[in-house]
N, C-alpha and C positions, 0 to 999 in steps of 0.2 A: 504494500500500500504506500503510494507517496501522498506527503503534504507538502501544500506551499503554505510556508511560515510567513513570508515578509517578501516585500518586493519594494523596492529601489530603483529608481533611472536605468535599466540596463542591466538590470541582473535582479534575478530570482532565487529567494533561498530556499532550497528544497530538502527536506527531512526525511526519508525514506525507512519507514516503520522498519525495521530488523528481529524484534520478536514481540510478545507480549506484554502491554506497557508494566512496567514497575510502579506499583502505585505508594508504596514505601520511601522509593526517592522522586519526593516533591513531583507525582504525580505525572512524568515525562514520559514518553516513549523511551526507550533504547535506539540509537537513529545514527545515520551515518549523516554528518551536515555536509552542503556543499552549495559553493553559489555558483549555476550556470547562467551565462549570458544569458538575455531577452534576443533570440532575432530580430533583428534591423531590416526591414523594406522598404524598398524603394519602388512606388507605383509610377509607372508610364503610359501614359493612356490620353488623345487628342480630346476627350469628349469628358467634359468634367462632370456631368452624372455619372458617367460611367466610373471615373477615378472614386466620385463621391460613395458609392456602390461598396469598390473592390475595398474602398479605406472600409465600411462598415463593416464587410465580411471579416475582414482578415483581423479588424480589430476585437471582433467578438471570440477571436480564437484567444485564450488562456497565453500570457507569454509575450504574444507580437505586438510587433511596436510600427510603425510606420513614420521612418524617420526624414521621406520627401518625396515632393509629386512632381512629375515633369507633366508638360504637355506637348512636346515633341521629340524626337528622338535626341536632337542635341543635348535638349536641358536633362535628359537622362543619362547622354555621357558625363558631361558636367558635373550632375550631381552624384553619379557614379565615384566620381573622383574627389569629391567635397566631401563625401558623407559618407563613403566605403560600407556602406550597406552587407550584409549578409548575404541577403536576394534580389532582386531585379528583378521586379513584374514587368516585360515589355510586350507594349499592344504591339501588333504587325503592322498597322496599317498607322501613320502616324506622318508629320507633315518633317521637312528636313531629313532627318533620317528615319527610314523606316524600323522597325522592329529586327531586321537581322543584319541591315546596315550599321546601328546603336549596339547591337551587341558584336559584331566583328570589332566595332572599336573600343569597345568594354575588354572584350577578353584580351585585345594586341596588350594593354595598359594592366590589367588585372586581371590573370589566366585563372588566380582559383576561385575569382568570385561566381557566386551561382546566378543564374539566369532564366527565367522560363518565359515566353512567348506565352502571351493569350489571344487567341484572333477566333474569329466565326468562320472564318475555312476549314478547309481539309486538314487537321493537325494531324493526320498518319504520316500523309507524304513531305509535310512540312518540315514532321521532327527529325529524319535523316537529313537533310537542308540544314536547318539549325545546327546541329551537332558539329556543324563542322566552323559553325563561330562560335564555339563554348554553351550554348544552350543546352542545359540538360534535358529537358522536355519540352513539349507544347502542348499547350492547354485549350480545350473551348471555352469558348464562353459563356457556351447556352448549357452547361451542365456543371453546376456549383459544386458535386458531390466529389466529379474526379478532379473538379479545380484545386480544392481543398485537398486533396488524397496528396496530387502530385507536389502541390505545395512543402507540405507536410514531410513527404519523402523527399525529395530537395535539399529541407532546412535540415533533416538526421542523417542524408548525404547517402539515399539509399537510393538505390536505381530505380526510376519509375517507370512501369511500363502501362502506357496506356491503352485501356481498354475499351475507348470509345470505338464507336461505327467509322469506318474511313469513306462514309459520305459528307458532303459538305453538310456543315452548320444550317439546320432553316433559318432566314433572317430574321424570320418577325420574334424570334427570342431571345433574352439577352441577361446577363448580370444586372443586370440595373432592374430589369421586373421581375427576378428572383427575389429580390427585397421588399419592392411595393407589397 
């Protein structure tokens, strides 16, 4: 069983129950402490409901932090490089540099930072594309469940493999009316 005891700008202290509490010494678990970093995000996205959206999601997740918004692909290298973020949420379609233009020049400058693509195309055939500018995955947009899964797998640095439909995205759904 783990607890979060306290949480701090950037770090989490997390208590991880070890056996049956002791209630003899002043009523404490028996616990291994340690503080791990909060992952740091950085959202990319031209359409600022849409940013508005992914902030609330990602923020509802226990931990994450969201520490700067771009709205085109530049101000995401930029702030790539300001903020050294954990992750990089970059949209595909974005004005200046696109989503795998902004991460070809994220990874030239910061090879080990993570990156995933979220777009309403084809993310099967996408994600080979990607991979080859440091993107560890791609994500849709229209399906919150595996946003979060790949997300999630990413920040623990686990291989995601997606197991969405390799048909394009319908348009008429999105991130943004997952929330409404």
């Amino acid at each position: 069983m783990i607890f979060v005891c306290a949480a701090t700008p950037g770090l989490i202290r997390i208590e991880t129950e070890s056996r049956v509490p002791d209630f003899s010494a002043a009523g404490r678990f028996a616990s291994d402490i340690y503080f791990k970093p909060m992952p740091r995000i950085l959202v990319a996205d031209d359409h600022p409901a849409v940013r508005r959206c992914l902030r609330e999601i990602l923020e509802r997740q226990d931990g994450w932090e969201i520490c700067a918004e771009a709205a085109t692909g530049r101000q995401a290298v930029d702030l790539a490089a300001t903020t050294q973020p954990d992750l990089v949420l970059l949209d595909l379609s974005m004005p200046e540099l696109d989503g795998l233009q902004a991460a070809r020049h994220i990874h030239e400058r910061f090879p080990q930072m993570a990156m995933v693509i979220i777009t309403g195309y084809d993310v099967v055939e996408l994600t080979d594309k990607a991979k080859t500018f440091g993107v560890r995955t791609c994500v849709s947009k229209t399906d919150p469940k595996h946003f979060l899964e790949a997300i999630r797998s990413v920040l623990q640095q686990i291989e995601y493999t997606n197991t969405a439909s390799d048909q394009p995205c319908p348009p008429s759904r999105s991130v943004a009316k997952t929330i409404r």
